[in-house]
C-alpha positions in Angstrom: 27.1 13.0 -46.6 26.6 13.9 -42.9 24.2 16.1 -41.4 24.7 17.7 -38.5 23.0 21.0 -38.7 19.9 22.1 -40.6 18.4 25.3 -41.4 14.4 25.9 -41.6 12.3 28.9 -43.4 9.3 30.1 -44.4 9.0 32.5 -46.6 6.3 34.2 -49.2 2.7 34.5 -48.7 1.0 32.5 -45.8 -0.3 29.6 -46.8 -2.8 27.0 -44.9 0.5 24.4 -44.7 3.5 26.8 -43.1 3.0 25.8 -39.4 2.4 22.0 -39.9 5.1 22.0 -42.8 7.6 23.4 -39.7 6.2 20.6 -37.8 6.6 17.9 -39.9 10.0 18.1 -40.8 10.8 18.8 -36.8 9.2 15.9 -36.3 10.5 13.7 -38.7 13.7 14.7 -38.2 13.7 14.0 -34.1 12.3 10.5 -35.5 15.6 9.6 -37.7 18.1 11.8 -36.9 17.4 13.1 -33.5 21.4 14.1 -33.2 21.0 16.5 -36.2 20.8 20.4 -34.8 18.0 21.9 -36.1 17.8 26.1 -36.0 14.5 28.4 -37.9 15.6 31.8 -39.3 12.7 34.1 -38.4 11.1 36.1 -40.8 12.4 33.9 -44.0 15.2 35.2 -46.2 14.9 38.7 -43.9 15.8 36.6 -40.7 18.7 34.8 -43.4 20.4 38.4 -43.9 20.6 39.4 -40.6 21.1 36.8 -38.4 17.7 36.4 -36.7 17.5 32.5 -35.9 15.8 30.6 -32.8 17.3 27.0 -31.5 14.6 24.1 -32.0 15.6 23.0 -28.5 14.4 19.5 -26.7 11.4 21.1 -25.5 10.3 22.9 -29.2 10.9 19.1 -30.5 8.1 17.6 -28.4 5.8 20.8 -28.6 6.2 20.2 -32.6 3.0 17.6 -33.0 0.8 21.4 -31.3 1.9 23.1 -35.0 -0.5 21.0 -37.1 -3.3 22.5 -35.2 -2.6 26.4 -36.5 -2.3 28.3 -39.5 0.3 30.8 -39.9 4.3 30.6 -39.4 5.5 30.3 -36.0 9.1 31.8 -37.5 7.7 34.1 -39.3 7.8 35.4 -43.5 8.4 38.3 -45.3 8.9 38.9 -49.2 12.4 39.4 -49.9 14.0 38.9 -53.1 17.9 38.3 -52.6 18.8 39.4 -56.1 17.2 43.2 -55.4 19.7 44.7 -53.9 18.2 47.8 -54.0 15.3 46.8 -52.0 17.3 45.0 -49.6 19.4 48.6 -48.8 16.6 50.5 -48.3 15.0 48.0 -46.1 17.9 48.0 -43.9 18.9 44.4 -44.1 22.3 44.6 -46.1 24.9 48.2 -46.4 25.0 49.8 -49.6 27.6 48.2 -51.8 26.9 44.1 -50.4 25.5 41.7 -52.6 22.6 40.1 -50.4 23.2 36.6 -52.3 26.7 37.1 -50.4 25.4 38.2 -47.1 23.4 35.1 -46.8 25.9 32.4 -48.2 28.1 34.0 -45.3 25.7 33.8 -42.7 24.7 29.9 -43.5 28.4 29.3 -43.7 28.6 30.6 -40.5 25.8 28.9 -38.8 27.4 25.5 -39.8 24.3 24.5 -41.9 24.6 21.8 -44.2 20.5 21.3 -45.2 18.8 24.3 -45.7 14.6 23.5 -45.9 12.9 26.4 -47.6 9.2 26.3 -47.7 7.6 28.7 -50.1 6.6 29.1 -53.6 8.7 29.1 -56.7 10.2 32.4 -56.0 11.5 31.3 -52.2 12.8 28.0 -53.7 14.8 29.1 -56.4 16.0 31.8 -54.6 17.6 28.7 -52.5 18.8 26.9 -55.6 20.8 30.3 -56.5 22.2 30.4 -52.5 23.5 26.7 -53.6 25.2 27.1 -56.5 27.0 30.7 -54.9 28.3 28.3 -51.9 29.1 25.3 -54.1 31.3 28.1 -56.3 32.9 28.9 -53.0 33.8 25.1 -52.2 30.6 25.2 -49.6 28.4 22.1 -50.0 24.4 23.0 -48.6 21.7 20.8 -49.6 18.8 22.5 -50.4 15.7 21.1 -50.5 12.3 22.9 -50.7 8.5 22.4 -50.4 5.6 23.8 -52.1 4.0 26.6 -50.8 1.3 28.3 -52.5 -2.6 28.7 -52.5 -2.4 29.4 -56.3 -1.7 25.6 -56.6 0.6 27.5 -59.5 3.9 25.4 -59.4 5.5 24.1 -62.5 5.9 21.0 -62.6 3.9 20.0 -59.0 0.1 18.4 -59.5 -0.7 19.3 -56.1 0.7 23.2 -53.9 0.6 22.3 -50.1 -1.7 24.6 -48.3 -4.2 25.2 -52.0 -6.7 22.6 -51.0 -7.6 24.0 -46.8 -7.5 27.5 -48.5 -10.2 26.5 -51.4 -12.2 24.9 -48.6 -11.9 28.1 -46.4 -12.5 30.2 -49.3 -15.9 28.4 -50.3 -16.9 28.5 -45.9 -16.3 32.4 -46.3 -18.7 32.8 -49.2 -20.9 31.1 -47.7 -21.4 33.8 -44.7 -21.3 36.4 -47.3 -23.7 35.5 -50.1 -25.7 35.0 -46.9 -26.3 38.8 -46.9 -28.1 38.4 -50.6 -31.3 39.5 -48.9 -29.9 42.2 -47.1 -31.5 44.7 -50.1 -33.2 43.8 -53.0 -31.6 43.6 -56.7 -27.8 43.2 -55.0 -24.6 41.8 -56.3 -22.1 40.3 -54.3 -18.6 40.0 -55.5 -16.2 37.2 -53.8 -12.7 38.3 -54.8 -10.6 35.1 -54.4 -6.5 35.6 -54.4 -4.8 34.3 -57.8 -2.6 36.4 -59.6 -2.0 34.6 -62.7 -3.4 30.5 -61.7 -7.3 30.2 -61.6 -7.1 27.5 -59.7 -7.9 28.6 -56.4 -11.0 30.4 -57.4 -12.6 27.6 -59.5 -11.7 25.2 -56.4 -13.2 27.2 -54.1 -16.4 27.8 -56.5 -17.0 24.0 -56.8 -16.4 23.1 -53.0 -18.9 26.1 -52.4 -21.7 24.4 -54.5 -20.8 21.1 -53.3 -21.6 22.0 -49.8 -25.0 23.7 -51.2 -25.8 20.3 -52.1 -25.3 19.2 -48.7 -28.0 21.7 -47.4 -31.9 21.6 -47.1 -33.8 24.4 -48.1 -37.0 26.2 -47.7 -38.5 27.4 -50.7 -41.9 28.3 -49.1 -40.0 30.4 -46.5 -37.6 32.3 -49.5 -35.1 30.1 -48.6 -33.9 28.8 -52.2 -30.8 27.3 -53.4 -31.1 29.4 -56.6 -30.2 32.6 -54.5 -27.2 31.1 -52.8 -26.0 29.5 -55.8 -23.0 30.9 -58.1 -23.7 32.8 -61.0 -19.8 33.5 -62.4 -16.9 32.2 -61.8 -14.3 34.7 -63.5 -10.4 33.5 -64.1 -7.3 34.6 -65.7 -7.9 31.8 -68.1 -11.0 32.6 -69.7 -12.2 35.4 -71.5 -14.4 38.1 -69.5 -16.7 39.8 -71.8 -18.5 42.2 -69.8 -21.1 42.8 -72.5 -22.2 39.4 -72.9 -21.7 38.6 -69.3 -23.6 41.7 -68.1 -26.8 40.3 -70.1 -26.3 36.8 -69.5 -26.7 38.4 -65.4 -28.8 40.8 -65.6 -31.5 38.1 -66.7 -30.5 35.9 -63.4 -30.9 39.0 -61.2 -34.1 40.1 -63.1 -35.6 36.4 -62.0 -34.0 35.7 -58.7 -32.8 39.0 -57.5 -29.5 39.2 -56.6 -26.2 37.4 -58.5 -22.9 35.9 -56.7 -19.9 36.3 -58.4 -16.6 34.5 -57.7 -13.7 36.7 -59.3 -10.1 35.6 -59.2 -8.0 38.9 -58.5 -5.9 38.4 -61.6 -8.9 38.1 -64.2 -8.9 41.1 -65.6 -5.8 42.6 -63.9 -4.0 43.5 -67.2 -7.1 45.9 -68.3 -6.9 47.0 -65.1 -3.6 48.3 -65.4 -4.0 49.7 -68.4 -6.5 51.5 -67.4 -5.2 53.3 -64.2 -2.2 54.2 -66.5 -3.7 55.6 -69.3 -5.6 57.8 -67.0 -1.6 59.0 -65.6 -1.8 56.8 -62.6 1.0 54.9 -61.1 0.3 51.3 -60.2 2.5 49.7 -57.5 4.5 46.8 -57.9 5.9 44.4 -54.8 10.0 43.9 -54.8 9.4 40.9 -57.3 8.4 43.5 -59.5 4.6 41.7 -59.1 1.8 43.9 -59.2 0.0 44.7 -55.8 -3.1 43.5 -56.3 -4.5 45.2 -52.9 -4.3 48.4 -54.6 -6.2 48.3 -58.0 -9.0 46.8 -56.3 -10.4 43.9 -59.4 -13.4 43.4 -57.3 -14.2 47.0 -56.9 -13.4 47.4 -60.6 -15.5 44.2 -61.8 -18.4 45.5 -59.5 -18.5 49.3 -61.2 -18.5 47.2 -64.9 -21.8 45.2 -63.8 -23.6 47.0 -61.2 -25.0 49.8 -63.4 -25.3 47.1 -66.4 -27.3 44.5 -64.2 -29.5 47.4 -62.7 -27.4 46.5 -59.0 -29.2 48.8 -56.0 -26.7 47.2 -53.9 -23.3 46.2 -54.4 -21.1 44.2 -51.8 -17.2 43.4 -52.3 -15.5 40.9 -50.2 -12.2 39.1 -50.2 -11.4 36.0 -48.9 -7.7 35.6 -49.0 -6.5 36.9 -45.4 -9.1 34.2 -43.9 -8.3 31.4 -46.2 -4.9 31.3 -46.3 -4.2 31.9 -42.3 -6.0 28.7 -41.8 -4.7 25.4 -40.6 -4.5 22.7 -42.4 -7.2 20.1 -43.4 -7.2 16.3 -43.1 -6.3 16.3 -46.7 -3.6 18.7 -46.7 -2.1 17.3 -43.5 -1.5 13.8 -45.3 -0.1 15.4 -48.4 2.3 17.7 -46.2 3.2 14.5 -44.0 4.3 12.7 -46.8 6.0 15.6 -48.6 8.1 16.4 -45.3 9.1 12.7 -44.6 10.3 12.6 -48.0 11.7 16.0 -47.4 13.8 15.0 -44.8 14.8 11.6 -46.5 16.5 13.9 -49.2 18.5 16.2 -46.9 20.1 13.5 -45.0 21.1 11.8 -48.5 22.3 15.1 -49.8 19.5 15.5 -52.5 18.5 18.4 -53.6 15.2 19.8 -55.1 11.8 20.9 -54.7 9.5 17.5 -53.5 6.4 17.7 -55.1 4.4 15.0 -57.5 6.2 15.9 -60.6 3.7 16.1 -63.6 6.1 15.4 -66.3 7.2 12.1 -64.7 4.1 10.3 -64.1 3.1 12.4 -60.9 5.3 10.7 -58.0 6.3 12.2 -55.3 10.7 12.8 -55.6 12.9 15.7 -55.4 12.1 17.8 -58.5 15.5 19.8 -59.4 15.1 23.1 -59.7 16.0 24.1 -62.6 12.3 22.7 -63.5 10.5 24.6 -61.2 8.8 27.7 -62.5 5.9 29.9 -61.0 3.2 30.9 -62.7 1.5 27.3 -63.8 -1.5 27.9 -65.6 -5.6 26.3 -64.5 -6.0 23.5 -66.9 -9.8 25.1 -67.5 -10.6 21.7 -69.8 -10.9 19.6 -66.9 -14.0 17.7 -66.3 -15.5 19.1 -63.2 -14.7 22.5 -64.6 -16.9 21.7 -67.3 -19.3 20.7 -65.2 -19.1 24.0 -62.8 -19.7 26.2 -65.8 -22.4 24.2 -67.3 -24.4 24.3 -64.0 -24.2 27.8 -63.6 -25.0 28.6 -67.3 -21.8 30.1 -67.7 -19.9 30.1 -71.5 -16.3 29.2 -71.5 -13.9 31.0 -74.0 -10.5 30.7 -73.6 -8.1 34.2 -72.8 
């Protein structure tokens, strides 16, 4: 197969990886192929559908390396779902009547793009598998071949979502400045509402890098300075079982001896109660175009505060939420070598013709290949039996019961 002209996109939520992820395959790329074309539709599968592309020119090639140092997309992402037509109409970016799967074959038929590099989560890359198999219908060969975008860390079957370990890190740093505000009344609890719709993941992570660093730390008891009040006291996921009952009294006995409790709530523990909630009550819950819930407006943390604070006798109550800090980040050392090596290989596949999603593929002995994507599903449950899960909830005194 030759290459001559590739396509690039982000698309999705941010994650800490988008910016170095563009980088690396610009990079690699101008390494092994520096006669391939390379062009970056802004605004991902809404730059696709109308056109909207910018030319990776000579100078954007050696300005590449300067991505690695920022979070955030320099081409920009949106949420668009190329099967809702509906929502595609009313957002302007196809007439009434096209079929946006069409629209966007067309338009990568037109730019001459034989490797399109999609860099999102399970939705955004099998969205790409579907524009394949439309062109391959249509005599059109593209090469599609995606990375994994996600903080969730919530890709079936990938071990390891590029961006999910910088945003655990970022999420734990976040806390920290906010459960530093324990003394700011006496008797308070302080949520920490950690993105994760279904995955507990990124919660748990950040929970265990936060106490990890408090072990770092010295402290001054004699001054009121104590571990014990920085220290996590819950750690609440879509995986385990929230009883409020048992959980308020387990609490209110921590705030009752140290005065204040620090809660790390994933958004989607709890969300289905939630829901049922505001809709039993004739309210109308929201839903994004992927027919997802939108978390932003049911408020968990708000709701998981009102369930405790009377119960744990709270006089002050603070809700925060990390995710718009964490995953705008750049990437960490660690993530930086795992996206290096996933957008070498990336590349490696596109000029072979390849497809798939690279990732270490669980279900055949973790290496690193091109996972097809017929394989790759969203939604990947947080293995709570892991070892240093165990030992998160046991040093926190917390039960575990499975959901």
């Amino acid at each position: 197969m030759t290459v001559r002209r590739v396509a690039l996109l982000t698309a999705g939520g941010f994650a800490p990886c988008l910016s170095s992820a563009v980088g690396g395959l610009i990079e690699r790329y101008t390494e092994i192929a520096p006669e391939v074309e390379i062009i970056a539709y802004q605004y991902g599968y809404h730059g696709l559908l109308t056109g909207t592309k910018i030319e990776i020119t000579p100078e954007a090639r050696k300005q590449a390396g300067i991505l690695h140092r920022f979070g955030g997309s320099p081409i920009g992402n949106s949420r668009v779902k190329l099967t809702n037509a509906a929502d595609c109409v009313k957002r302007g970016l196809v007439k009434e009547g096209e079929n946006p799967l069409t629209v966007a074959a067309e338009q990568l038929k037109s730019d001459g793009i034989d490797v399109l590099h999609t860099i999102g989560g399970d939705d955004t890359n099998t969205t790409a598998a579907d524009l394949a198999a439309y062109l391959a219908e249509n005599d059109y060969g593209l090469t599609v071949v995606g990375l994994p975008k996600t903080i969730d860390n919530d890709v079936i079957p990938i071990r390891q979502s590029l961006g999910a370990w910088t945003a655990a890190e970022e999420a734990a740093q976040f806390a920290f400045n906010v459960i530093g505000e324990h003394r700011s009344g006496p008797r308070m609890l302080i949520v920490h509402e950690v993105m994760g719709r279904h995955c507990g993941w990124l919660t748990a992570a950040a929970a265990a890098e936060y106490r990890k660093h408090l072990n770092t730390l010295e402290w001054a008891p004699a001054l009121g300075l104590t571990k014990e009040r920085w220290d996590v006291d819950a750690v609440f996921i879509p995986e385990l079982k929230v009883d409020i009952e048992a959980e308020a009294q387990r609490l209110k006995a921590v705030m009752d001896e140290k005065g204040n409790v620090n809660i790390f709530l994933s958004e989607g523990a709890g969300m289905h109660e939630i829901v049922e909630q505001i809709e039993s009550e004739g309210g109308t819950v929201e839903r994004d175009p992927f027919g997802h819930v939108k978390l932003d407006t049911i408020n968990p943390g708000q709701w998981f505060a009102k369930q405790f604070a009377e119960k744990l006798g709270a006089e002050k109550v603070m809700v925060q939420k990390s995710g718009y800090y964490s995953r705008a980040a750049a990437a960490n050392a660690e993530d930086l070598r795992l996206i290096k090596s996933m957008t070498d290989l990336a590349v490696e596949c596109a000029l072979r013709g390849e497809s798939g999603v690279i990732g270490h593929d669980e279900e055949q002995n973790d290496v690193l290949r091109a996972i097809e994507f017929p394989r790759i599903a969203g939604g990947k449950p947080f293995d709570v039996n892991q070892e240093w899960f165990d030992e998160l909830l046991g040093g926190i005194g917390q039960s575990k019961v499975t959901a």
